[in-house]
C-alpha positions as CSV (number, residue, x, y, z in Angstrom):
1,X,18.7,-2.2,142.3
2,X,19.5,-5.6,143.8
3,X,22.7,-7.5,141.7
4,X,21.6,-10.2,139.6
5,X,23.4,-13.7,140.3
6,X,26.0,-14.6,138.7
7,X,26.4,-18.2,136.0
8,X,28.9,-20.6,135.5
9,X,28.4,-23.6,132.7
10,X,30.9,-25.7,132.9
11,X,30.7,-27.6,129.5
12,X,32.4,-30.9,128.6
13,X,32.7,-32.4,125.7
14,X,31.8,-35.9,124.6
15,X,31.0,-37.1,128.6
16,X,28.3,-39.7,129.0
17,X,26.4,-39.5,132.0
18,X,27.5,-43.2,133.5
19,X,31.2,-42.1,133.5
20,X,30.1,-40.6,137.0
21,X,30.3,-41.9,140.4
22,X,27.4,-40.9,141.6
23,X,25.7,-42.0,138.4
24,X,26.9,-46.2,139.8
25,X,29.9,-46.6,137.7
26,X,32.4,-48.1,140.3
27,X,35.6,-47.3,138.4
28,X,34.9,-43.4,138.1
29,X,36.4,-41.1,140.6
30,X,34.6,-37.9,140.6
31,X,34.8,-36.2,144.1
32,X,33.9,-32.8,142.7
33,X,30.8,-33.4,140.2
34,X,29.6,-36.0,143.4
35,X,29.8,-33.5,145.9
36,X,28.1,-31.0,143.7
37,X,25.5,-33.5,142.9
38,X,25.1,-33.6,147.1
39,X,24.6,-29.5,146.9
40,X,22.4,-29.6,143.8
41,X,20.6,-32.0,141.7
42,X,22.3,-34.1,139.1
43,X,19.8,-35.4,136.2
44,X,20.1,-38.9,135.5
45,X,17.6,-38.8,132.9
46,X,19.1,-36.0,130.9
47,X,19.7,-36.0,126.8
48,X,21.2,-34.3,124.2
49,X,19.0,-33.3,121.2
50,X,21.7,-34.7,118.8
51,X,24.6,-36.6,119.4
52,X,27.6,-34.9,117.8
53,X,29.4,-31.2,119.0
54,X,27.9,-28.3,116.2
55,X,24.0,-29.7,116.3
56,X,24.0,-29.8,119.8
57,X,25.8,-26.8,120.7
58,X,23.7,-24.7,118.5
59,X,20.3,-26.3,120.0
60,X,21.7,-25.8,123.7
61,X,22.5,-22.6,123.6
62,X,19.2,-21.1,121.9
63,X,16.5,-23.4,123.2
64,X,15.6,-24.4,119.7
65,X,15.9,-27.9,118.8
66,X,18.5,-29.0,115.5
67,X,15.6,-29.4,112.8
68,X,14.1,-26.0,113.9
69,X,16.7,-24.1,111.8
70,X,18.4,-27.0,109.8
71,X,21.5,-27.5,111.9
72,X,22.0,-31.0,111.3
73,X,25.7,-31.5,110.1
74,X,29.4,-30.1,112.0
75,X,29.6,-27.9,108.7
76,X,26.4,-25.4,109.2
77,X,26.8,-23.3,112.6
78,X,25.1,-20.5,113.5
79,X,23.8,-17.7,111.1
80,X,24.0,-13.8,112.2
81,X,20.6,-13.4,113.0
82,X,20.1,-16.5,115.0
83,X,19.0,-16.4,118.6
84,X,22.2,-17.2,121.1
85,X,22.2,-17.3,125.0
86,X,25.8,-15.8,125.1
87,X,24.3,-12.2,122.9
88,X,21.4,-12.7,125.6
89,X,23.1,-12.2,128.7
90,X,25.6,-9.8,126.9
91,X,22.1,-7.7,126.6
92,X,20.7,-8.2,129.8
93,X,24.0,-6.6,131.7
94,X,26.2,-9.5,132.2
95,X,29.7,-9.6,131.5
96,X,30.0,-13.0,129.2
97,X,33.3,-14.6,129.3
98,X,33.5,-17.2,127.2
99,X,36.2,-19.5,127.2
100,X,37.1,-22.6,125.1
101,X,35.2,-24.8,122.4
102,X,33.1,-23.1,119.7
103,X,31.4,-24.5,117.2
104,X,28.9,-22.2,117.3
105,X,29.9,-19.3,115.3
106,X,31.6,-19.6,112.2
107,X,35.4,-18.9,111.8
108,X,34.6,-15.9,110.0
109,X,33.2,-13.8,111.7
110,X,34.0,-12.2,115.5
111,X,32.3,-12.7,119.0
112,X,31.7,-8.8,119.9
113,X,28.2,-9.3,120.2
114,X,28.2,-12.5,122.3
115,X,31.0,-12.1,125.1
116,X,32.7,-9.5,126.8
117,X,35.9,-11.3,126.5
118,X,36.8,-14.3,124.0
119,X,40.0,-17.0,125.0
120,X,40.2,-19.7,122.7
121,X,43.0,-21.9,125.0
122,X,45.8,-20.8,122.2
123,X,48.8,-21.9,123.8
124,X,51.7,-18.8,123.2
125,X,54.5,-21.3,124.5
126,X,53.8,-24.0,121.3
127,X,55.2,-21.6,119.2
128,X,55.6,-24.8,116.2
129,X,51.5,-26.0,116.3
130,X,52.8,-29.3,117.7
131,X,50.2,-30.0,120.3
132,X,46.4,-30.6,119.3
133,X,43.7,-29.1,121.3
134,X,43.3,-32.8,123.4
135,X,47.0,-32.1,124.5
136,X,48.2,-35.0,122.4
137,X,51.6,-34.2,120.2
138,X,50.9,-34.5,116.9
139,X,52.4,-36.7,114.1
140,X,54.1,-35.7,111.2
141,X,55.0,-37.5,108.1
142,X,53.1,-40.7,106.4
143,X,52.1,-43.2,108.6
144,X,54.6,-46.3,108.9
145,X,51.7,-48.8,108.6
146,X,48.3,-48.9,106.6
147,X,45.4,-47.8,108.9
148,X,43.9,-50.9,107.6
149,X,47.1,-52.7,108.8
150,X,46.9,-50.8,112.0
151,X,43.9,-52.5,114.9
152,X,44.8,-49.4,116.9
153,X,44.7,-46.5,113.9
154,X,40.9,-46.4,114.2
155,X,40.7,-46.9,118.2
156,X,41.7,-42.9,118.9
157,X,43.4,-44.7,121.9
158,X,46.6,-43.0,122.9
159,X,47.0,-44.1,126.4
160,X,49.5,-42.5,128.7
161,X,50.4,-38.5,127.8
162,X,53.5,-36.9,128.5
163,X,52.6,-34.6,131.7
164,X,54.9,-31.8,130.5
165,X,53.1,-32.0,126.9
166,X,49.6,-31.8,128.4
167,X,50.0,-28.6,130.8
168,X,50.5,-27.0,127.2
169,X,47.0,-28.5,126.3
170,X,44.0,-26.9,124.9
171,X,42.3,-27.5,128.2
172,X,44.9,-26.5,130.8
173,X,44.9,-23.0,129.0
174,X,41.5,-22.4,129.2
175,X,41.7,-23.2,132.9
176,X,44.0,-20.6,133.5
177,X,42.3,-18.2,131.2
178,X,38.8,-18.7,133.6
179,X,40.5,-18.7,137.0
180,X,42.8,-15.4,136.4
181,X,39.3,-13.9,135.1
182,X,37.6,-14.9,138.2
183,X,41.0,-13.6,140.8
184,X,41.1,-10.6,138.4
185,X,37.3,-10.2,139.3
186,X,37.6,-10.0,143.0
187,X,39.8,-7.2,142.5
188,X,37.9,-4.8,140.7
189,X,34.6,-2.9,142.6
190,X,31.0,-2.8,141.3
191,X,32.1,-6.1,138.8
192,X,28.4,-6.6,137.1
193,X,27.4,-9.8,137.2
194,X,29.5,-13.1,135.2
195,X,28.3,-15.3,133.0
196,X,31.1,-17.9,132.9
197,X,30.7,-20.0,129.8
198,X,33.9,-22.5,129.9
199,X,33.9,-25.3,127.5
200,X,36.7,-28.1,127.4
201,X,37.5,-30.6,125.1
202,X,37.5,-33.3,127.4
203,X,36.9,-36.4,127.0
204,X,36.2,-36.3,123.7
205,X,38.8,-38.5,121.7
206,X,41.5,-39.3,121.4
207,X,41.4,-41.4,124.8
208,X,44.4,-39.8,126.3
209,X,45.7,-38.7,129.6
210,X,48.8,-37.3,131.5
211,X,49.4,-38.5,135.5
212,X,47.8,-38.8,138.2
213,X,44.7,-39.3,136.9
214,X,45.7,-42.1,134.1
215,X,46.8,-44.8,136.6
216,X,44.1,-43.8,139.3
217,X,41.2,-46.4,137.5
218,X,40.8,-49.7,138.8
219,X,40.7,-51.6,135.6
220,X,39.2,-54.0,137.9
221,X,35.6,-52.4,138.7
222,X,35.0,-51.7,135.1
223,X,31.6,-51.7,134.6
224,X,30.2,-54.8,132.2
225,X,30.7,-53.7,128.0
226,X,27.8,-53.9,125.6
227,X,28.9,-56.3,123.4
228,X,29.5,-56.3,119.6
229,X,26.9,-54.9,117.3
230,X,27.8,-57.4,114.7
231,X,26.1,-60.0,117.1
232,X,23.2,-58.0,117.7
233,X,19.4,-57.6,115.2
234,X,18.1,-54.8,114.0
235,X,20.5,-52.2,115.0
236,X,21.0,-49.1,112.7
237,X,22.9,-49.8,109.9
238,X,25.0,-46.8,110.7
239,X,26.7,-48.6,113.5
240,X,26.8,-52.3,111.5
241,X,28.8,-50.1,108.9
242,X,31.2,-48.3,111.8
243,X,32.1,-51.7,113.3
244,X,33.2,-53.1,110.1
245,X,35.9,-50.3,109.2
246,X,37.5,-49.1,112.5
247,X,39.1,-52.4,112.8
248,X,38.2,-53.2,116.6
249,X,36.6,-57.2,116.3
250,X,39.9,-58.4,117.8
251,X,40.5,-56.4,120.4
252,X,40.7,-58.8,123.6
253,X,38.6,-57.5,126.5
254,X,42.3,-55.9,128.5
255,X,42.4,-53.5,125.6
256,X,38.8,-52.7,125.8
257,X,39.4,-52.1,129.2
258,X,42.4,-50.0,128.8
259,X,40.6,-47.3,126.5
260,X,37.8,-47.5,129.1
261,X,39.8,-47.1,132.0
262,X,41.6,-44.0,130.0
263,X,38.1,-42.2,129.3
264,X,37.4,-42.4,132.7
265,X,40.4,-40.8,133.6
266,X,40.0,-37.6,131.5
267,X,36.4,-37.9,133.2
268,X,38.3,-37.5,136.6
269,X,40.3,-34.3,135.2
270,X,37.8,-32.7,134.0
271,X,36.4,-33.3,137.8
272,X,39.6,-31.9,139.3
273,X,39.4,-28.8,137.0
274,X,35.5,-28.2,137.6
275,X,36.4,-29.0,141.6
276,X,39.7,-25.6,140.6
277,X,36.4,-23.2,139.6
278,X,34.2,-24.6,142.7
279,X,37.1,-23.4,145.3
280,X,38.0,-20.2,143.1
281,X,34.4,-19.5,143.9
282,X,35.0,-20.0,147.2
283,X,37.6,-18.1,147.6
284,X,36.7,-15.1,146.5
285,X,33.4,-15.0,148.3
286,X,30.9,-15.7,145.2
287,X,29.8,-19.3,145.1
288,X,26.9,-19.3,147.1
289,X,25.6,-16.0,144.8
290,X,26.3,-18.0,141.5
291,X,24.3,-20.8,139.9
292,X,26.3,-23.5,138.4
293,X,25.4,-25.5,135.6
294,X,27.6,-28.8,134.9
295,X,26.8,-31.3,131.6
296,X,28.3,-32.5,128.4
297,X,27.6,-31.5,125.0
298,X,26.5,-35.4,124.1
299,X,28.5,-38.8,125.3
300,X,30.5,-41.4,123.6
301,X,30.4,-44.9,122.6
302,X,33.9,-46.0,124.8
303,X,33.8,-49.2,123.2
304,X,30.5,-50.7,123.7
305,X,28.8,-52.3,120.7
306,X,32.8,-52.5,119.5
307,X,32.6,-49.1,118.6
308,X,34.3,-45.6,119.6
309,X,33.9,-42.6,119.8
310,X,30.1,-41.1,118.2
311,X,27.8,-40.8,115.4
312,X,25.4,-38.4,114.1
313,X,21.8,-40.4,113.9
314,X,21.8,-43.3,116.9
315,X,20.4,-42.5,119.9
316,X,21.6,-45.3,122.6
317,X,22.1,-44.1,126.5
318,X,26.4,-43.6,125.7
319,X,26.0,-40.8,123.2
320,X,22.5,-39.2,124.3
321,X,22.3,-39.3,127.8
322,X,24.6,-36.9,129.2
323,X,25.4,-35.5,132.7
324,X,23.2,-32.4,133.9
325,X,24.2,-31.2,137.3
326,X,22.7,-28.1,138.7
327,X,23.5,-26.1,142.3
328,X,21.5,-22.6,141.8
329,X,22.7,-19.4,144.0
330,X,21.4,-18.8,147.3
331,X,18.0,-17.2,146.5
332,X,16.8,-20.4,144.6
333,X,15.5,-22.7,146.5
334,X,17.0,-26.2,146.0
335,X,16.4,-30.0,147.3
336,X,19.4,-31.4,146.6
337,X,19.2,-35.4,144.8
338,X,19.9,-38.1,141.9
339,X,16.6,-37.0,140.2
340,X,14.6,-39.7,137.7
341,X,12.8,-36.6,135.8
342,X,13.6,-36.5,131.9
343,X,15.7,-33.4,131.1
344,X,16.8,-31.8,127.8
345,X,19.9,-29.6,127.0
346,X,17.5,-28.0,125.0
347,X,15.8,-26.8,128.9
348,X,19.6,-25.0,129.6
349,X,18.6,-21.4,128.0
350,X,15.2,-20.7,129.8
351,X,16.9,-22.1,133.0
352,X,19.8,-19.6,133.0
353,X,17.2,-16.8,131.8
354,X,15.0,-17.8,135.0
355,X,18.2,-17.5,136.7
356,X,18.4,-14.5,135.6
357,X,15.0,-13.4,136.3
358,X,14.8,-12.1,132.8
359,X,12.8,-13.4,129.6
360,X,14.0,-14.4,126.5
361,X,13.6,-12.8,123.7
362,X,12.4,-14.9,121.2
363,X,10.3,-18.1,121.1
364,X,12.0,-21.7,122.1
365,X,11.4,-24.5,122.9
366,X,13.0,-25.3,126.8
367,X,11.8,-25.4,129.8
368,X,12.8,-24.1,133.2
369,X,14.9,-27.2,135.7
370,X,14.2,-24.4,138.6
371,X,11.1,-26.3,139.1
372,X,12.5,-29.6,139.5
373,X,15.4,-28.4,141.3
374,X,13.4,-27.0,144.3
375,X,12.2,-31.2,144.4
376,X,9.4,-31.5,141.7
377,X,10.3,-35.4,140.1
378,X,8.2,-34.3,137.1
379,X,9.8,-32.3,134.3
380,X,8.6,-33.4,130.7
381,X,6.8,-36.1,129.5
382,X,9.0,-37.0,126.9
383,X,12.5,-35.5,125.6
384,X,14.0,-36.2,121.8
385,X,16.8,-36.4,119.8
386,X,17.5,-36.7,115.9
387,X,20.1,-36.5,113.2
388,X,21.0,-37.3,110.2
389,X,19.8,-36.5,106.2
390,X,18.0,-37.5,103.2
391,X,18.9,-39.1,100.6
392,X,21.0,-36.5,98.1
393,X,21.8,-34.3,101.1
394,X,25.4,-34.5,99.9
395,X,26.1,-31.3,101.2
396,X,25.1,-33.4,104.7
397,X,28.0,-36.1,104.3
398,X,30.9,-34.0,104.9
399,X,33.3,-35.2,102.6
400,X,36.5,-34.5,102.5
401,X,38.0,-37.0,105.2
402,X,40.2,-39.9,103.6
403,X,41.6,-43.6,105.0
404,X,44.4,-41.4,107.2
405,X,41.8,-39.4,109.4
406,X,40.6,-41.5,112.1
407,X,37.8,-40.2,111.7
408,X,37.2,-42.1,108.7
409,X,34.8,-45.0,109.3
410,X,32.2,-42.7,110.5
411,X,33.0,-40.4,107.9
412,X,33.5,-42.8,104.9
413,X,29.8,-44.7,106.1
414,X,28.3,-40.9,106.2
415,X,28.6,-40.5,102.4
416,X,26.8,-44.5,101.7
417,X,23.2,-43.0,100.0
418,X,22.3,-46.6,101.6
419,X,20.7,-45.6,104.9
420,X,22.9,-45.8,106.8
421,X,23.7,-42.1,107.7
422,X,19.5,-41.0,107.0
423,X,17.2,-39.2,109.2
424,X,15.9,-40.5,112.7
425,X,14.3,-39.5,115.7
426,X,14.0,-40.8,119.7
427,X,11.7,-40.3,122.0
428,X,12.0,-41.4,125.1
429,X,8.9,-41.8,127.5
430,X,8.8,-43.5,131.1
431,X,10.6,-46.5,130.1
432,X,10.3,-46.8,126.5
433,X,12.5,-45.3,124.0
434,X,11.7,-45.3,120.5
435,X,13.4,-44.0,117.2
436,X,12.1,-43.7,114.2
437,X,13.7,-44.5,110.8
438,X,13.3,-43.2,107.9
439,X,14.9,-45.6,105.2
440,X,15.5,-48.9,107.6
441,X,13.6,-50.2,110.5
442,X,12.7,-48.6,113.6
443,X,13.7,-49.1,117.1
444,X,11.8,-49.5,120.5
445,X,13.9,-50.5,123.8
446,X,11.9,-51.1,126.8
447,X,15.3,-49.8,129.2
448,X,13.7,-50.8,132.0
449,X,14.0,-54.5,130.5
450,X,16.5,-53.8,128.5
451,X,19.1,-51.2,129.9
452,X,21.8,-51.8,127.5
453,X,19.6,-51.7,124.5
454,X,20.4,-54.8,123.1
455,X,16.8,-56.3,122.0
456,X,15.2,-54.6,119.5
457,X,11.6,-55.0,120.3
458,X,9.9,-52.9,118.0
459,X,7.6,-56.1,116.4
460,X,6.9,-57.3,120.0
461,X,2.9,-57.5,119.9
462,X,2.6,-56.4,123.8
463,X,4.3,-53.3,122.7
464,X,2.3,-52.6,119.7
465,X,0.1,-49.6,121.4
466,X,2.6,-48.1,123.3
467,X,4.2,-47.8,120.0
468,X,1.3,-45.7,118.8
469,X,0.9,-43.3,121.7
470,X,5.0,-42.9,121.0
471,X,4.3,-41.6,117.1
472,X,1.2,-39.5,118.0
473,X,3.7,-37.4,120.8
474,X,5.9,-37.6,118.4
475,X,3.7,-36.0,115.6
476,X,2.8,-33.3,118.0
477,X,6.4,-32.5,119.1
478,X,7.1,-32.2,115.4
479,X,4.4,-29.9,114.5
480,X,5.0,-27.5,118.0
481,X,8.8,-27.4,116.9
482,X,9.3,-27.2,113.1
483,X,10.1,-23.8,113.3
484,X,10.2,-20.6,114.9
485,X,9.5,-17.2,113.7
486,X,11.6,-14.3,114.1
487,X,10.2,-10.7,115.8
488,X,11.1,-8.7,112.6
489,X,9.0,-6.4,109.9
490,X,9.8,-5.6,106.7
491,X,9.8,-2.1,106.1
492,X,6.5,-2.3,103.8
């Protein structure tokens, strides 16, 4: 029987898709993910179907989308008898290694039934817990100022790590963990095929990085900010209430540009370690037999509209639209480019099982890249992306975060029942991307116009039918998606 190809996703976390060089940002250096994009075909119209790590996660990995089975807050991951790619490929033969982030299953129970073999980038050597999973060392005691004191506290800039404190990090362990798996590999005959499932933490926050790769940006070819949201109409009033508490109005631009220049950075070493897999590959004879999928779970704000980090329920181009880069093994065939077709994480599942050259088993809701990966620039007519809650979904604010986690200003405007933190959904169609708002007014950016999404033009009269055509697809992608039903009888 002929050996099925083997699968690496190589999964970052919090990476928006113009911190790339071959996406046109000037500043990034990304040899690796460029050169890939030179083999394969990077997606520059790619988006997450929500913007924060546990929604998304659990929609990518299952080909359902976050409302099909409620996952709409970090605190509800995956329940036992919910469809997972990892349990897939377990069953169809391959041996899963997963390695790195979760949020996917729940802390209690075990990952038997979804990997061959589990590492979680537990560092044995920081024997007293003092390193966080972004390699930064943590800080003990009371703070000596108040955050509200404190123009930095809410930033989740750090700057500059120690080098000796990151090789302990989160990140450089699970690097070690995937290339001894793969050397270990080589080594052992009749090896069934891999599916290579690393996930890293960066770049999510805070902005952080050790040498080389922290003094390597040009500060100088920074690409222009978006400006303030406070000088902006008709924004969501998630982001007006953000801007007001993490205390960044001001910054001058050299700090903006400083944070900036330090996301792009962890960028450019998740590069280097995705460019450490790409020549293990090669040098133990397997690359051109494995299909390799590169993207981001969703992106980051990095300071435009004076805001870091994410948010649950906005949709602009920073935290949606992610990297997607594909080179399939030698028996797809491939035409390698920057392609403009829309893409959804939501399309990973059926791509690997195509891959695969099996079928999932279950009903989703993704499509197959293969097709625009051999050169067809037409993919989907539209792509989405939602979050947030209802009104008295307090069970969706996730309390529990007070004035010392930085995380508080997203948290803290989360449990207003004003709407700021209520539901939405985007669509995005050609040019146009609109979201619709529950409690507060809807959006529309024409991005061809508009590719910063400054001008809310959703009263525009010219725009008024396109608006239309927007619900009805809309309505529909509701109505195909609201649910899924599981293959299972009850034994009357």
């Amino acid at each position: 029987m002929e050996k099925k190809p083997n699968i690496v996703l190589f999964v970052a976390d919090q990476m928006r898709s113009d911190s790339l060089g071959h996406q046109g940002n000037p500043a990034s250096i990304t040899p690796n993910l460029d050169r890939l994009a030179k083999e394969g075909v990077s997606f520059q119209n790619a988006y997450c179907q929500n913007p924060v790590c546990v929604p998304s996660r659990c929609s990518f990995l299952t080909g359902l989308y976050p409302h099909t089975n409620g996952h709409r807050t970090m605190h509800f991951l995956q329940n036992p008898d919910e469809p997972n790619l990892l349990k897939v490929m377990k069953q169809a033969g391959y041996e899963v290694i997963w390695v790195g982030r979760n949020d996917v299953i729940p802390g209690n129970r075990t990952k038997e039934d979804y990997c061959s073999e589990y590492y979680n980038g537990a560092d044995m050597n920081d024997t007293k817990g003092e390193i966080n999973v972004f390699g930064v060392k943590k800080k003990g005691g009371v703070p000596a100022v108040r955050p509200e004191e404190d123009d930095n506290y809410y930033s989740f800039y750090t700057g500059k790590l120690d080098k000796e404190v990151a090789k302990e990090s989160f990140d450089w362990n699970c690097m070690n963990s995937a290339l001894n798996y793969l050397e270990r590999r080589r080594k052992e005959a009749d090896s069934p095929p891999f599916f290579l499932y690393v996930t890293l933490t960066f770049p999510h926050p805070p902005y952080g990085c050790e040498e080389p790769w922290y003094s390597s940006i040009d500060r100088k070819k920074l690409p222009p900010r978006r400006p303030c949201v406070g000088t902006l109409k008709d924004k969501p009033s998630m982001l007006y209430g953000i801007n007001s508490r993490q205390n960044l109005n001001g910054w001058p631009e050299d700090r903006f540009d400083e944070l900036r220049a330090t996301y792009l950075a962890m960028v450019s070493r998740f590069d280097y370690q995705y460019g450490l897999i790409s020549d293990k590959l090669k040098e133990t004879g397997v690359y051109d037999d494995t299909n390799i999928i590169v993207f981001s779970d969703h992106g980051d704000y990095t300071g435009d509209y004076t805001i870091t980090e994410k948010v649950q329920n906005c949709f602009e181009n920073p935290i949606s639209n992610v990297p997607l880069l594909i080179k399939p093994s030698r028996e797809h065939e491939c035409r390698p480019r920057i392609t403009q077709a829309l893409a959804e994480l939501v399309d990973i599942p059926e791509t690997v099982a195509d891959m695969a050259g099996i079928s999932l088993p279950y009903k989703q809701f993704g499509k197959s890249l293969l097709g625009a990966v051999s050169g067809m620039e037409f993919h989907k007519d539209a792509v989405f992306c939602e979050g947030g809650r209802l009104h008295g979904e307090e069970h969706c604010m996730e309390k529990g975060h007070g004035p010392l986690s930085p995380y508080w200003p997203r948290l803290d405007t989360q449990c207003s029942e004003g709407p700021e933190h209520t539901k939405a959904v985007m669509i995005r169609m050609g040019n146009l991307k609109y979201v619709r708002r529950l409690y507060e007014t809807d959006e529309l950016y024409d991005l061809e116009k508009d590719p910063m999404e400054l001008n809310n033009v959703i009263s525009e009269e010219n725009y008024q039918d396109e608006i239309l055509k927007l619900k009805e697809r809309m309505l529909t992608f509701f109505l195909e998606t609201g649910d899924y039903v599981p293959d299972r009888k009850d034994i009357r």
